[in-house]
Structure formats: C-alpha cells, structure tokens
C-alpha positions in Angstrom: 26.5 -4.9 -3.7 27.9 -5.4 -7.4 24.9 -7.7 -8.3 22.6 -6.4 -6.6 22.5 -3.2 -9.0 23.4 -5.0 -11.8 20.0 -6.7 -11.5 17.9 -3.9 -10.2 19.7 -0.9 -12.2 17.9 -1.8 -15.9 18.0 0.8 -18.8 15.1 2.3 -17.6 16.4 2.2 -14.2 19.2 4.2 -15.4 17.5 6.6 -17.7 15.2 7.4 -14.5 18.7 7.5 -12.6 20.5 9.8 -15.1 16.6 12.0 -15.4 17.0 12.7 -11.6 20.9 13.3 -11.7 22.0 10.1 -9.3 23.3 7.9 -12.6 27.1 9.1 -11.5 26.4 8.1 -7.9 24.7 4.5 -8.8 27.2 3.9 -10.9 29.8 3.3 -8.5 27.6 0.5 -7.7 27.5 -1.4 -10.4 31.3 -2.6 -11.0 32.2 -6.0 -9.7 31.1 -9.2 -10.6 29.7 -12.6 -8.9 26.8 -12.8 -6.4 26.7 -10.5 -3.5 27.5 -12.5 0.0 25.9 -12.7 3.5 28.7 -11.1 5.4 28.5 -11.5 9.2 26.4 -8.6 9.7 23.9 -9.3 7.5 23.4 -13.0 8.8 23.0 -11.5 12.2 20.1 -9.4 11.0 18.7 -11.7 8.8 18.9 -14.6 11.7 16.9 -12.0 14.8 13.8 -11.3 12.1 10.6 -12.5 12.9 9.2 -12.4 9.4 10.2 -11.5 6.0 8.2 -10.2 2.7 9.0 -12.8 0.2 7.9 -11.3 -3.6 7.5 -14.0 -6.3 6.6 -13.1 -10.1 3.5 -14.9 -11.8 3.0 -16.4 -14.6 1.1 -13.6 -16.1 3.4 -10.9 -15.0 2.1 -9.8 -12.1 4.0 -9.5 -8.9 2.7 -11.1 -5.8 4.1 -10.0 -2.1 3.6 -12.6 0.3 4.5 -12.2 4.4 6.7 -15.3 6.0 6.9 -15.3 9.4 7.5 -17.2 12.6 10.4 -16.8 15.8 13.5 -15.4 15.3 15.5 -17.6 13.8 13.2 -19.4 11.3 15.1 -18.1 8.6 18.2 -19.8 8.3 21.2 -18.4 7.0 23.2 -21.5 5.6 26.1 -19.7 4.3 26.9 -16.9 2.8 25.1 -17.4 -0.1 22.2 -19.3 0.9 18.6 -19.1 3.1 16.6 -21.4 4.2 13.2 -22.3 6.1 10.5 -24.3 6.5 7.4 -23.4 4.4 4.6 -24.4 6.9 0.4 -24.9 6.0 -1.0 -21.1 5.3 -4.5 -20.3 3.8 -3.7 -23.0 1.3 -3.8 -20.6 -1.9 -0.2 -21.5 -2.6 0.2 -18.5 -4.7 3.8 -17.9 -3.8 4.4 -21.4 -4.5 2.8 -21.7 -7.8 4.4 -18.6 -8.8 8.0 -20.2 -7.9 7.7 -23.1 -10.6 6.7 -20.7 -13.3 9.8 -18.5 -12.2 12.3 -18.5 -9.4 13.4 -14.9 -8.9 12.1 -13.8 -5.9 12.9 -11.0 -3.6 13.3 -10.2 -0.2 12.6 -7.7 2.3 13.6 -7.9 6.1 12.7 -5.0 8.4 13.9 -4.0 11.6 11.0 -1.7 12.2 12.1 -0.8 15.7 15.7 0.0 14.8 14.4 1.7 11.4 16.8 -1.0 9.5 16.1 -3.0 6.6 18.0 -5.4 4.1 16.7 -5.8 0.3 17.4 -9.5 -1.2 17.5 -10.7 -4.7 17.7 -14.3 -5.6 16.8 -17.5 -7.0 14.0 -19.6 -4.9 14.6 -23.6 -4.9 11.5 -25.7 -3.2 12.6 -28.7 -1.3 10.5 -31.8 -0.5 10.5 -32.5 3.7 11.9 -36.3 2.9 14.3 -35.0 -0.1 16.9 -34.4 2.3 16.3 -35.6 6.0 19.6 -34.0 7.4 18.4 -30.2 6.0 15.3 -31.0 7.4 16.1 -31.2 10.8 18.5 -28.7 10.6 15.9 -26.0 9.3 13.5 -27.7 11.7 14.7 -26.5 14.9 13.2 -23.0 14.7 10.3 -23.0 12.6 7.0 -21.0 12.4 4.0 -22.9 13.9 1.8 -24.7 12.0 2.3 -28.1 9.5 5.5 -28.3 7.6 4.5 -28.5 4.3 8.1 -28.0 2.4 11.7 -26.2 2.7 12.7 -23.2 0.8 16.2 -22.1 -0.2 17.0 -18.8 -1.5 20.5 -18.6 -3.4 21.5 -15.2 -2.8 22.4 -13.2 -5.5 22.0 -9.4 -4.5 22.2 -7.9 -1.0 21.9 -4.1 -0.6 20.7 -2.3 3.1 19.1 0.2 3.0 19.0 3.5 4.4 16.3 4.3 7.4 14.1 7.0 6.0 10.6 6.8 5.8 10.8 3.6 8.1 8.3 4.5 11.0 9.0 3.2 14.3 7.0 0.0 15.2 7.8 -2.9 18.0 7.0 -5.9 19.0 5.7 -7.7 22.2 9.2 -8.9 23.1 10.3 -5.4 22.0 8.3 -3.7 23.9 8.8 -6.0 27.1 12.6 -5.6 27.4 12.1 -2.1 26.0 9.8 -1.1 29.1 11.3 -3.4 31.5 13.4 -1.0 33.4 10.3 1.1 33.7 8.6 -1.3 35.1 10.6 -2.0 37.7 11.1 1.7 38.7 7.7 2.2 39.0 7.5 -1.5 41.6 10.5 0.3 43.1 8.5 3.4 43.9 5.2 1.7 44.6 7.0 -0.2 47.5 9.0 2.8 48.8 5.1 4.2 49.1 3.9 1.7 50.2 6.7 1.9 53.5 6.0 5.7 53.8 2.3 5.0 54.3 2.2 2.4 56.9 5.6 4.4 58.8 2.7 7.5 58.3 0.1 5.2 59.8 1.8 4.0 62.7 4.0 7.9 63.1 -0.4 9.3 63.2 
C-alpha cells in the first residue's frame, strides 16, 4: 500500500497526521515504491461487487462522486494493475466523463456493506471507444450493466488500501438476503407441513 499513501498522505495530510499523534504509525506506510497491485484477494472482492463509487475531479476543482453499477462481475479485473467495464447510457449528463478529459485521477470505492468490508482505489482513468479495440470489447462485454454501451473504461491502478470495518452499517441486497434467509425459509415449510400432518392425524384421531 506504498503508493497508495504516498498519494493520499500530502503535507497537510501529515501535519493533520503528526497534530493527532498517528504520523509514526502512517509512516510505516509510506516506504516502497511502484504502483500498488490487485493481489488475489482484492480481485475477488473487487470481481463479487455490484457497484462502485467512481470520484472524478473537475475542471474547476470540484470533486464529483458518481455510482457505477450493474451484476457482479461488471467490473473487470484485467490484471493486477488494471480495471475495466463497460460505461453504459445514464441520465446523459456525462459529468464523470467530461471530468475525465480535463483530468484522469479518479478514485474508487467498493463496499461490501453486508460483510462491513470495503477497498479504497487510486488511479488513472483511460476512456476507450466500443470499436477501438473489438477483442476488449467482448471481453468486458460479457457481464455488463443493462442499458446501451456507450464506451469502456480502464482504471490503471495505482493505490490499493482496505479498509477497516468501523462505521460501515450493515445493509444487503436481494440476492443477499435470499441466500441469507433461505434456510429460514425452509424451516418454517418444514414446520408448516409437519402441522399441517398433525392437523388432519387430529381430524381423523377426533
């Protein structure tokens, strides 16, 4: 996580840091050198999200937080370095997209609300035309989020840091909820047949 605090961890980062008494401990952070990489866990997590919070810088300054989504799997780790999905037709204010050709830094937040995990993302933000390259096309094309491709996206990693679980409130999906409940379910169709038996042997017993 070497570059990942050596891009987050400015001077006044640090003079906060050193206020509050953590600049010893966030220090340890910041030796290394060279982008951070996608190790196997975190293309695992990255790969079962259903959406992301992509934050782009605009031309005037002013940070914008935009929320990409679709089925797991949309975002596409390519390698250990690299992310990738297809940018499909929104409320067509393209302020993400505007912001990214004015500046490419973007970054990333993927939460596990259900599992209070999440995985922080720094990096530079490439826009790819759909008939540019035909071959990443399809390959980011076999999960997408619904709607009308519009273009592909590729983050180049630079930072990766996860984070710890506090504050992160509980939340679940459909799906979540569904194989969450599941064995409940079937309990309670377990017990409503077994009652079911008992009244009609009671019927026929009276």
């Amino acid at each position: 996580m070497s570059r990942y605090a050596q891009v987050a961890f400015t001077d006044p980062v640090r003079e906060v840091q050193a206020e509050q008494g953590s600049a010893a401990a966030m220090a340890r952070m910041l030796s290394g050198s060279g982008p951070d990489a996608l190790g196997p866990d975190e293309a695992a997590f990255l790969a079962e999200r259903d959406g992301v919070y992509l934050a782009t810088v605009g031309a005037t300054g002013w940070p914008y937080v935009q929320h990409r989504g679709g089925p797991p799997g949309f975002l596409h780790v390519l390698d250990e370095h690299t992310l990738g999905f297809v940018d499909v037709r929104g409320n067509r204010q393209y302020i993400s997209t505007g912001n990214l050709r004015h500046d490419d830094r973007v970054a990333v937040f993927a939460m596990d609300y259900a599992h209070q995990r999440r995985l922080k993302l720094l990096g530079r933000a490439e826009v790819v035309a759909l008939d540019a390259d035909p071959q990443l096309t399809a390959r980011l094309s076999d999960v997408t989020a619904d709607g009308r491709p519009e273009r592909l996206v590729l983050i180049h990693v630079e930072g990766v840091q996860p984070n710890c679980p506090q504050h992160i409130t509980p939340r679940w999906s459909e799906p979540e909820l569904a194989e969450a409940l599941a064995p409940l379910r079937e309990r309670l169709a377990e017990l409503e047949a077994e009652n079911a038996r008992l009244r009609e042997a009671g019927l026929r017993t009276g």
